[in-house]
MARTIBA-251285 format. One record per residue (C-alpha): residue number from 1; residue in one letter; chain; x, y, z. Coordinates in nm, 3 decimals. Example, Ala and Ser with C-alpha at 12.3 -4.5 7.8 and 13.67 -1.06 7.14 Angstrom:
2
[1 A A [1.230 -0.450 0.780]] [2 S A [1.367 -0.106 0.714]] 
//
This chain:
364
[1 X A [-3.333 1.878 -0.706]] [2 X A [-3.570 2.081 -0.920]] [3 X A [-3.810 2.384 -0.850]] [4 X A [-4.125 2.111 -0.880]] [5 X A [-3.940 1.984 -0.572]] [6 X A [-4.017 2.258 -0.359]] [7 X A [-4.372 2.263 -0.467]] [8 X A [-4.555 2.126 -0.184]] [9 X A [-4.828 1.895 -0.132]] [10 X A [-5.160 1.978 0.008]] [11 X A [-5.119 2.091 0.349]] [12 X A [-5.211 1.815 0.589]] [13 X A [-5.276 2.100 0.918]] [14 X A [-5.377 2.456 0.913]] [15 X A [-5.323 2.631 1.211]] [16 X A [-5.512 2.940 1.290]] [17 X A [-5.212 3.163 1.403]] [18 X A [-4.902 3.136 1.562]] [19 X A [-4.596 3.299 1.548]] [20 X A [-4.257 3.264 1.453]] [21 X A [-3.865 3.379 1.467]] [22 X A [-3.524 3.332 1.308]] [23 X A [-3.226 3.506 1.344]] [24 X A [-2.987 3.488 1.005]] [25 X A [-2.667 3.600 0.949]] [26 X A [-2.433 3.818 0.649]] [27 X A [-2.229 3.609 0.396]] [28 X A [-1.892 3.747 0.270]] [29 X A [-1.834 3.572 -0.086]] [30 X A [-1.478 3.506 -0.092]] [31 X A [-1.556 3.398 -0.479]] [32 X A [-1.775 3.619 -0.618]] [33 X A [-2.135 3.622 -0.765]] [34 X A [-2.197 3.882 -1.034]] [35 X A [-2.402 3.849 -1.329]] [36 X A [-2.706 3.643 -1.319]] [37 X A [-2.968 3.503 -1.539]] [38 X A [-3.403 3.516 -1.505]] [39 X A [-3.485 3.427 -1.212]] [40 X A [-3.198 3.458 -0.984]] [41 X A [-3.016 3.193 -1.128]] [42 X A [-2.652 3.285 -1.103]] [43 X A [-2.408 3.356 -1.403]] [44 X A [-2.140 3.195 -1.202]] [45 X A [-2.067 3.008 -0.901]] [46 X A [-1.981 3.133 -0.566]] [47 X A [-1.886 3.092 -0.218]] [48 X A [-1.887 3.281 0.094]] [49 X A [-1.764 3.251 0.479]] [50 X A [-2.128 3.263 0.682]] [51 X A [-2.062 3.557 0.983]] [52 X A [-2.191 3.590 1.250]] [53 X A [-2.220 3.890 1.453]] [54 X A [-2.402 4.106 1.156]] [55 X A [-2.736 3.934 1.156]] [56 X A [-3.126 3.966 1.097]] [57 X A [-3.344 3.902 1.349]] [58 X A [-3.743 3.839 1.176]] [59 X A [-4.071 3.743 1.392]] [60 X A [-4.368 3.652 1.176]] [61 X A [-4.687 3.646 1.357]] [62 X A [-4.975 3.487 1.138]] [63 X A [-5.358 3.458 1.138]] [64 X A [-5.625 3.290 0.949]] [65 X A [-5.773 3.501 0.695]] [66 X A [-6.178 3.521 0.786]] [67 X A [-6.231 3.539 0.431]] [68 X A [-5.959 3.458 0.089]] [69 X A [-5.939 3.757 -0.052]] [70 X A [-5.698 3.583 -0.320]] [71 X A [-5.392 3.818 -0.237]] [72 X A [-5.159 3.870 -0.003]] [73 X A [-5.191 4.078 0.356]] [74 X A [-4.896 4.188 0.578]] [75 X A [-4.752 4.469 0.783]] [76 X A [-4.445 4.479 0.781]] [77 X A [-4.243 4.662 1.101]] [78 X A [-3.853 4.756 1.065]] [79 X A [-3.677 4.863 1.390]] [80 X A [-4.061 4.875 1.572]] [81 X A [-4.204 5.107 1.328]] [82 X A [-4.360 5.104 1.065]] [83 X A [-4.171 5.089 0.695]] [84 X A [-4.388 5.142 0.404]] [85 X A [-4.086 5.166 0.134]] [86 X A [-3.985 4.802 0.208]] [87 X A [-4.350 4.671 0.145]] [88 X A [-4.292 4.665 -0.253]] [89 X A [-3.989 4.424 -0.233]] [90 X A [-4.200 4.208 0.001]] [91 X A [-4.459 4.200 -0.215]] [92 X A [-4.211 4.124 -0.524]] [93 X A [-4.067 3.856 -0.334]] [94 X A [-4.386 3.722 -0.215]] [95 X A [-4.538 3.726 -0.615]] [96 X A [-4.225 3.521 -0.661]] [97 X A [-4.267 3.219 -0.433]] [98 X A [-4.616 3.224 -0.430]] [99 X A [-4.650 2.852 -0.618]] [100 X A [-4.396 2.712 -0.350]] [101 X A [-4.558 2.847 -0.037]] [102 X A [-4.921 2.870 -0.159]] [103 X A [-5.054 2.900 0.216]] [104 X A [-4.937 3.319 0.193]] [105 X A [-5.275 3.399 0.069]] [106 X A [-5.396 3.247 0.379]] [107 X A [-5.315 3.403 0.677]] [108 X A [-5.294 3.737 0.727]] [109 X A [-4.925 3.827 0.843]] [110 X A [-4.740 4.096 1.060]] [111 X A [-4.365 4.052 0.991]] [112 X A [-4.075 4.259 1.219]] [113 X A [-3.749 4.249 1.166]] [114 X A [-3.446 4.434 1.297]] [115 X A [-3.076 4.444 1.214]] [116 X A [-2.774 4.390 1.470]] [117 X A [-2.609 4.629 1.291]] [118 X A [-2.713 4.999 1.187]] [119 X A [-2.948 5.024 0.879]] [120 X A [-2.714 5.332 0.749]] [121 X A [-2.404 5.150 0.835]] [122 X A [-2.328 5.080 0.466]] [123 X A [-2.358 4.680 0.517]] [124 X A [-2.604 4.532 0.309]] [125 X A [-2.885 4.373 0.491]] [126 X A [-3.092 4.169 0.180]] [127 X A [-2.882 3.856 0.223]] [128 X A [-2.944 3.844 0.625]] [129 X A [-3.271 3.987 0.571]] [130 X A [-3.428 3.791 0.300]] [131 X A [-3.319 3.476 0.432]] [132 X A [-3.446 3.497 0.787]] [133 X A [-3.831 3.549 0.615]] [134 X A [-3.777 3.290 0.410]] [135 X A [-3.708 3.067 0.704]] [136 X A [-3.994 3.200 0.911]] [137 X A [-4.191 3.107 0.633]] [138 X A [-4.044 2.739 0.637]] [139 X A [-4.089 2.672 1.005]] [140 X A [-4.467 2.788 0.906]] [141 X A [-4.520 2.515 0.645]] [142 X A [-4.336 2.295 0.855]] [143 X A [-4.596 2.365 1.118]] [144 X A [-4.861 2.313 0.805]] [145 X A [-4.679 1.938 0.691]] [146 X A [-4.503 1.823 1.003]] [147 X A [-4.324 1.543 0.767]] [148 X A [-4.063 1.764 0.671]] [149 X A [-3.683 1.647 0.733]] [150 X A [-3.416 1.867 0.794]] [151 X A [-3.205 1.906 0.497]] [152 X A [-3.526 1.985 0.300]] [153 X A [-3.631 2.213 0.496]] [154 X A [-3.262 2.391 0.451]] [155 X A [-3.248 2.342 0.081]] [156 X A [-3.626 2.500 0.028]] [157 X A [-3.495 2.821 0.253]] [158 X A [-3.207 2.870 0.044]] [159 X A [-3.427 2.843 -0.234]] [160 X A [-3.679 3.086 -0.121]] [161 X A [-3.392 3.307 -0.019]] [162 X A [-3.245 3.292 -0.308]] [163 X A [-3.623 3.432 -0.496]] [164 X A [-3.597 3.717 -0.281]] [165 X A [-3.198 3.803 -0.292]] [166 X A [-2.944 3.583 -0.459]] [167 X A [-2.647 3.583 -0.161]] [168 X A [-2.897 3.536 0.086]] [169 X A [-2.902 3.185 0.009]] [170 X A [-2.557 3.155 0.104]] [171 X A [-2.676 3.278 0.496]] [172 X A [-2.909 2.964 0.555]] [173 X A [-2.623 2.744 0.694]] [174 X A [-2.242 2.774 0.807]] [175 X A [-1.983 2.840 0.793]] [176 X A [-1.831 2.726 0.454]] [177 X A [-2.151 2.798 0.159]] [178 X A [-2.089 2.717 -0.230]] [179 X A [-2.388 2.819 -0.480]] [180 X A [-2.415 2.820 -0.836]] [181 X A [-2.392 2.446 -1.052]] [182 X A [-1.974 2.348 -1.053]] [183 X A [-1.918 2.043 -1.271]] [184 X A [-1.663 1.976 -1.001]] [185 X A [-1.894 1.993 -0.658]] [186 X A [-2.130 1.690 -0.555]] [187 X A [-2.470 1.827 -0.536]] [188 X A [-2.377 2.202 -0.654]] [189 X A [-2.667 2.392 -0.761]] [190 X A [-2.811 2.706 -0.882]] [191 X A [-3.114 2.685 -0.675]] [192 X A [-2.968 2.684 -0.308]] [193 X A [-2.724 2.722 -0.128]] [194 X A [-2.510 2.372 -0.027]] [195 X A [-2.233 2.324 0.294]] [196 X A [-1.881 2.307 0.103]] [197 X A [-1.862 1.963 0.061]] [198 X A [-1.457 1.912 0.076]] [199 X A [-1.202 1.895 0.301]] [200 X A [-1.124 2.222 0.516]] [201 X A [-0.826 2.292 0.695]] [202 X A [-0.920 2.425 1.113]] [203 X A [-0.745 2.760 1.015]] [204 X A [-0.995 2.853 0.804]] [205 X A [-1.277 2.744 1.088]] [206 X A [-1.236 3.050 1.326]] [207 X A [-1.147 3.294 1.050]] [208 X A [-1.200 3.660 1.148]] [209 X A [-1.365 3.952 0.922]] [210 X A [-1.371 4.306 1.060]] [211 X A [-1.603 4.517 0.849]] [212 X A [-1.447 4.873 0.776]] [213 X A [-1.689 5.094 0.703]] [214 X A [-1.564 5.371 0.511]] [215 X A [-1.910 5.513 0.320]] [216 X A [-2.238 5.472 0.506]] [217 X A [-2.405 5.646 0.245]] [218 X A [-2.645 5.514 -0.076]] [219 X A [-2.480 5.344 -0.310]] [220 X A [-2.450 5.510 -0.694]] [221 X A [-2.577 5.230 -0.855]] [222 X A [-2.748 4.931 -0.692]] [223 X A [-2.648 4.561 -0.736]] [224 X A [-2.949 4.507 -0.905]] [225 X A [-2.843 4.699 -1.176]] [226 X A [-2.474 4.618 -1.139]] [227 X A [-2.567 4.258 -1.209]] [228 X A [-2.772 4.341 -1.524]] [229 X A [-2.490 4.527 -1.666]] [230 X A [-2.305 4.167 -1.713]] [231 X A [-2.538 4.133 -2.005]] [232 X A [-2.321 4.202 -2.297]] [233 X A [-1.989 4.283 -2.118]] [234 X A [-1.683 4.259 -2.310]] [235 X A [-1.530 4.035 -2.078]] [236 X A [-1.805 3.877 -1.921]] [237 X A [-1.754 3.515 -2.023]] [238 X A [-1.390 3.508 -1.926]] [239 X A [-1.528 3.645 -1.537]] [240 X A [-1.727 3.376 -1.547]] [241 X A [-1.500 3.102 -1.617]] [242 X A [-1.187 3.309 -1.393]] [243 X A [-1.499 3.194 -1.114]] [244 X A [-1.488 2.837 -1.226]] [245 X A [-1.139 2.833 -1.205]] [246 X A [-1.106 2.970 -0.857]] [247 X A [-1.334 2.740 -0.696]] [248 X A [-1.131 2.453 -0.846]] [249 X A [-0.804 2.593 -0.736]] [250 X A [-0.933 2.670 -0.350]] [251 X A [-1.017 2.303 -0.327]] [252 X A [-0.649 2.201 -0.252]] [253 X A [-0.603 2.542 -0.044]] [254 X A [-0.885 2.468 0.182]] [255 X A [-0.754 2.143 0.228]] [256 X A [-0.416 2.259 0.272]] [257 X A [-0.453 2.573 0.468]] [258 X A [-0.251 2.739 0.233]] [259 X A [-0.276 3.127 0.317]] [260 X A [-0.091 3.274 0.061]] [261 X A [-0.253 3.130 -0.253]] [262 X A [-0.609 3.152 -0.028]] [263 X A [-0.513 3.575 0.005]] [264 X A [-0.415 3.582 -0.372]] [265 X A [-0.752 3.446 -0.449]] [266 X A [-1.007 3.644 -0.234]] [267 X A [-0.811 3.992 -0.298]] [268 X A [-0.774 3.916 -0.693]] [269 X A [-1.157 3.814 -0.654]] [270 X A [-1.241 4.183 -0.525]] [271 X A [-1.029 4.353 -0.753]] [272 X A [-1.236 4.217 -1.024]] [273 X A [-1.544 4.236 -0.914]] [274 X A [-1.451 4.631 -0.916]] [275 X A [-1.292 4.584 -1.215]] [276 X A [-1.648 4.472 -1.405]] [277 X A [-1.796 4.744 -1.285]] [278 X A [-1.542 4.995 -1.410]] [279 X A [-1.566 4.848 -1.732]] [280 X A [-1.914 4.756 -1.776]] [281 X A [-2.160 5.015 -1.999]] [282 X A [-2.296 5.263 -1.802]] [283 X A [-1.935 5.240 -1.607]] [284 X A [-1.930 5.289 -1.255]] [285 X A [-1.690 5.307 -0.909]] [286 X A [-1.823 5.206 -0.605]] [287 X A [-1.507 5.246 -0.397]] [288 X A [-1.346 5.575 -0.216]] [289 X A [-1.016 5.738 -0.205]] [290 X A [-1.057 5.547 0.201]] [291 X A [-1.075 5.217 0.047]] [292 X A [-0.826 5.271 -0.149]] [293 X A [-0.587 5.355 0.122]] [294 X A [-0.689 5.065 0.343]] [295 X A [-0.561 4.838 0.021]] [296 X A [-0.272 5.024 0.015]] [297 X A [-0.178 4.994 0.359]] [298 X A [-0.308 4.609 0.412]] [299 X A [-0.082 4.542 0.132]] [300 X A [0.227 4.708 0.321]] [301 X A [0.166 4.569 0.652]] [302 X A [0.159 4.217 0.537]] [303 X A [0.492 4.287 0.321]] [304 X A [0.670 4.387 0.579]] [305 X A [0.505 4.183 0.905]] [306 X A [0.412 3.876 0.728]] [307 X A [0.109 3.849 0.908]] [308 X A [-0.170 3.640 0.683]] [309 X A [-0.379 3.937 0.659]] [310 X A [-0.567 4.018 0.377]] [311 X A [-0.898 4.226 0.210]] [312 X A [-1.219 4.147 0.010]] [313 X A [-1.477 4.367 -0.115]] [314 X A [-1.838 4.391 -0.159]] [315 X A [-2.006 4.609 -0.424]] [316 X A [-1.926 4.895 -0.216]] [317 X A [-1.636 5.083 -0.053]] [318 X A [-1.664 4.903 0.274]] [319 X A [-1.343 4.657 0.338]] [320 X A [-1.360 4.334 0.454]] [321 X A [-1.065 4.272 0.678]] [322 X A [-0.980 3.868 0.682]] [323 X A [-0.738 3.709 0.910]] [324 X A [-0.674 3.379 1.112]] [325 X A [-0.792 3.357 1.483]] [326 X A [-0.396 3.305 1.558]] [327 X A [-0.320 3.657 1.459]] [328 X A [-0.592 3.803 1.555]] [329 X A [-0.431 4.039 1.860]] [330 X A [-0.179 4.161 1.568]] [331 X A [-0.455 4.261 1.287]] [332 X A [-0.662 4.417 1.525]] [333 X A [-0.400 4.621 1.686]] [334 X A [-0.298 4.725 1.339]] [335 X A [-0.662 4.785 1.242]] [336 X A [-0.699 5.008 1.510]] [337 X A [-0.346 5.194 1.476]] [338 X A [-0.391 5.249 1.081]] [339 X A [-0.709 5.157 0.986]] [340 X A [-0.991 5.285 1.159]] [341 X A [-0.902 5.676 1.081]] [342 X A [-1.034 5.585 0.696]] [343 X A [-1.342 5.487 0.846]] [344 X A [-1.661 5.693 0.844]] [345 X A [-1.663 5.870 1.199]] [346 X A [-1.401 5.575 1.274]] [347 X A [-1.692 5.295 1.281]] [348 X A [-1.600 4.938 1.204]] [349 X A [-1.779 4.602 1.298]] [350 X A [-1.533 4.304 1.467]] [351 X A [-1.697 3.943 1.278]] [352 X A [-1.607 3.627 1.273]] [353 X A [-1.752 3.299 1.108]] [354 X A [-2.088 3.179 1.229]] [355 X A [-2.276 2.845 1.223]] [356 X A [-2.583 2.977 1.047]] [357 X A [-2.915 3.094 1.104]] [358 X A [-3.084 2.971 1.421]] [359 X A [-3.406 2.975 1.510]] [360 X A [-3.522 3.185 1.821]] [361 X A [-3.775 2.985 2.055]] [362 X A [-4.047 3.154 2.267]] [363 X A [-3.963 3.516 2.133]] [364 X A [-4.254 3.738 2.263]] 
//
């Protein structure tokens, strides 16, 4: 598919207001995206593990403009009140999509969201967040050209999602995303967001991730910027390819269940995603002394216990924890005992791997 794809027909019904609700989840890339080209097209490909307890919850509630003004009209309502500072990225994103979901200067719109998590908890919320709007505003046009099918109506969230935050079109579906074009994947693309089309092993199908979170604070630098520092780095092009070359080697390992070569993967995957950021221009370091330390100590454990337990990072200090539901007693006792006193007044989030976003019905 191409963007003129998503570009929609006239609208067949216009209803004069309604209102609407999704709930969508985090993503954890286990292969990373950093580095991406104009319009949120990524530099490489990617793939995450959809969770399922850290999560968005977004109500839309629309009416019919009494007169087009020709731009766009929402209040927008974080936590119940009122949050001014996250109208300009809203607007950004809206400017964005306008051409594939024309009827926004239409309706004037009151948008509330909330987090299942805490907004200073250090997890980052624009993948969760910017795909449950983006699917509001789906099961709006869907209301507007009833026609729609269901794997359309995916594809054009992940799209939209993708306008407003790259990963967040990774947190459409479950529980196994790939994005970015891979000569090697039917129906890859850069665009949206596809189900892993392979062969996975069950192991990998109740997989754990307890979120460590070691700084709560604002990041140094944002990803935003992070991701423009690709341009020009000195070993850009070989990141990109090490990407290509991961997803091809985790084909056999997902089919397999292999968890050593699947732990060897994810944690080198982390390491360099650090790693460009250390040697990008300005350089930067997003991790702590903690996270260091919970490495460390992960890496001990499993030398010593065996257990299949292993780490992956975000572009931040927080750790990812990943294990198999079959040791799942064993990491989290060991999370607890050595863990959780590198943790930011000893907070940590239990996750596991979700199904998706889902769609809340009669939400008042």
């Amino acid at each position: 598919m191409t963007e003129k794809d998503f570009l929609p027909a006239p609208y067949q019904h216009f209803s004069k207001n309604g209102k609407v609700t999704w709930k969508a989840p985090s993503n954890i890339a286990l292969v990373k995206y950093w580095g991406k080209l104009a319009n949120q097209i990524p530099a490489n490909p990617s793939i995450s593990f959809t969770l399922d307890a850290c999560a968005t919850t977004t109500t839309i509630s629309y009416q019919k403009k009494e007169g087009n003004t020709g731009g766009f009209s929402f209040d927008l309502l974080f936590e119940g009140k009122p949050k001014t500072d996250f109208k300009p990225k809203i607007e950004t994103f809206f400017n964005r999509i306008a051409d594939y979901v024309p009827f926004l200067k239409e309706y004037d719109f009151t948008i509330e969201t909330s987090n299942s998590f805490p907004h200073s908890s250090g997890i980052a919320s624009s993948a969760s967040g910017m795909a449950a709007l983006s699917l509001c505003l789906m099961e709006i046009e869907k209301q507007l050209n009833p026609e729609m099918d269901e794997m359309f109506f995916s594809r054009k969230a992940s799209f939209l999602a993708r306008l407003g935050s790259g990963s967040a079109c990774r947190s459409v579906e479950g529980d196994l995303i790939q994005w970015g074009k891979h000569p090697q994947i039917p129906s890859s693309s850069n665009l949206y967001g596809i189900k892993y089309p392979f062969e996975v092993n069950p192991i990998f199908k109740n997989y754990h991730d307890t979120i460590l979170l070691v700084h709560k604070g604002q990041k140094q630098v944002s990803s935003t910027v992070g991701h423009d520092l690709m341009h020009g780095h000195p070993y850009a092009e070989k990141r990109f390819q090490q990407a290509f070359d991961n997803l091809d080697n985790l084909k056999s390992i997902f089919a397999e269940g292999n968890l050593q070569d699947f732990i060897k993967i994810v944690e080198s995957e982390a390491l360099t995603l650090h790693a460009m950021m250390m040697t990008s221009m300005p350089y930067f370091i997003l991790m702590k002394p903690d996270t260091l330390e919970i490495i460390n100590k992960i890496w001990k454990y499993r030398s010593e216990s065996k257990v299949p337990i292993c780490f992956t990072l975000d572009a931040g200090a927080n750790v990812h924890v990943l294990y198999p539901e079959s040791v799942k007693e064993k990491a989290i006792q060991f999370i607890q005992d050595e863990l959780v006193a590198h943790c930011e007044n000893g907070h940590y989030i239990c996750d596991r791997i979700g199904v998706g976003a889902k769609k809340i019905m009669g939400k008042k």
